[in-house]
Steps between C-alpha positions, in 0.01 A plus 500: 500500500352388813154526608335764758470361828252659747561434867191584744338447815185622664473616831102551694463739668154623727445831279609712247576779747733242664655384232546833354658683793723225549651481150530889537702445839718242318614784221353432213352779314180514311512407111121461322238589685163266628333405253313185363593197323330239282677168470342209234710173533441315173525165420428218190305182517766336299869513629372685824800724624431461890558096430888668501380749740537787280300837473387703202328816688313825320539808736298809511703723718322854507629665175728215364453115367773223569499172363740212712619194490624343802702195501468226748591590851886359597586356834549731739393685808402774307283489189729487222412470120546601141307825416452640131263803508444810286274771463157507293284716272140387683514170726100433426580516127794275587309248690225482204769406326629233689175396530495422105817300543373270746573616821231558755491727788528267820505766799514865518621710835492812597714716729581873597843501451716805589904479464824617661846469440806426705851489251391223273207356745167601364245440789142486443197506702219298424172577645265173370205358546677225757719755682744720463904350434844717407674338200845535510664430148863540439901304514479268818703703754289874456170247563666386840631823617163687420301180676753559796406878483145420496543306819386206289714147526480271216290228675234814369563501111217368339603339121135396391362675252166719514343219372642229781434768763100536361435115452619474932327809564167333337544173642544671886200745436266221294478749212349423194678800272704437203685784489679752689308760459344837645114453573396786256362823677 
């Protein structure tokens, strides 16, 4: 049996009334509505996953709970990688538990994520903190043909993660925050 691969890039883009009316012009239809997300990236002390550049994330995603594993990212001009994710009872409780066996939460980011679909493409739009970026995840050939659509070449896909994309966003602002997070209202 071979592993699930997930294939990604990011694109910025100035707003999410932008980004949304182009995805829209470019077909693809909505899927799940806006709503938020919670990520927790966890790691050990001992054995440290990211020292082989893996993930283990906890997501909060409005009504639902995901827990992932993401493999180390492959060579390639798109972010490629091993992805093994399923759904939750209660991420918090899940995280708690984690917690217990040694694993620590590292970072946690936020986003307003709403999704569409185009065939197998799912397209989402991330409002965040540090901007606003259209993820297009899917085979290789529907991710250049929707870029193309978008009137997006690939000298735009961003691979980094949230986490790459927060640490250059700090560094160019001179933030001190540790997170990606919403200032609370």
């Amino acid at each position: 049996m071979s592993n699930p691969v997930e294939r990604e890039v990011k694109l910025p883009y100035p707003n999410p009334s932008d980004a949304r009316a182009a995805i829209l012009r470019a077909g693809a239809v909505p899927w799940r509505a806006r709503r938020l997300q919670s990520d927790r990236l966890l790691d050990r002390e001992t054995d440290p996953l990211r020292d082989r550049r893996c993930t283990l994330r906890v997501r909060v995603d409005g009504d639902r709970a995901l827990v992932t594993f993401k493999g180390a990212p492959q060579p390639d001009a798109m972010k490629v990688r091993e992805e093994i994710e399923t759904r939750i009872g209660d991420g918090v409780v899940l995280v708690r538990l984690c917690e217990r066996l040694g694993f620590q939460v590292w970072f946690r980011y936020e986003k307003y994520r709403e999704e569409f679909t185009r065939g197998d493409l799912v397209i989402a739009l991330d409002e965040s903190p540090i901007g606003t970026f259209v993820e297009l995840e899917g085979g290789r050939e529907e991710i250049l043909r929707m870029a193309e659509d978008l009137g997006r070449p690939p000298a735009d896909f961003v691979v980094d993660s949230y986490h790459a994309l927060f640490q250059k966003h700090r560094t160019a602002n001179g933030s001190t925050a540790q997170h990606m997070v919403f200032d609370a209202p």
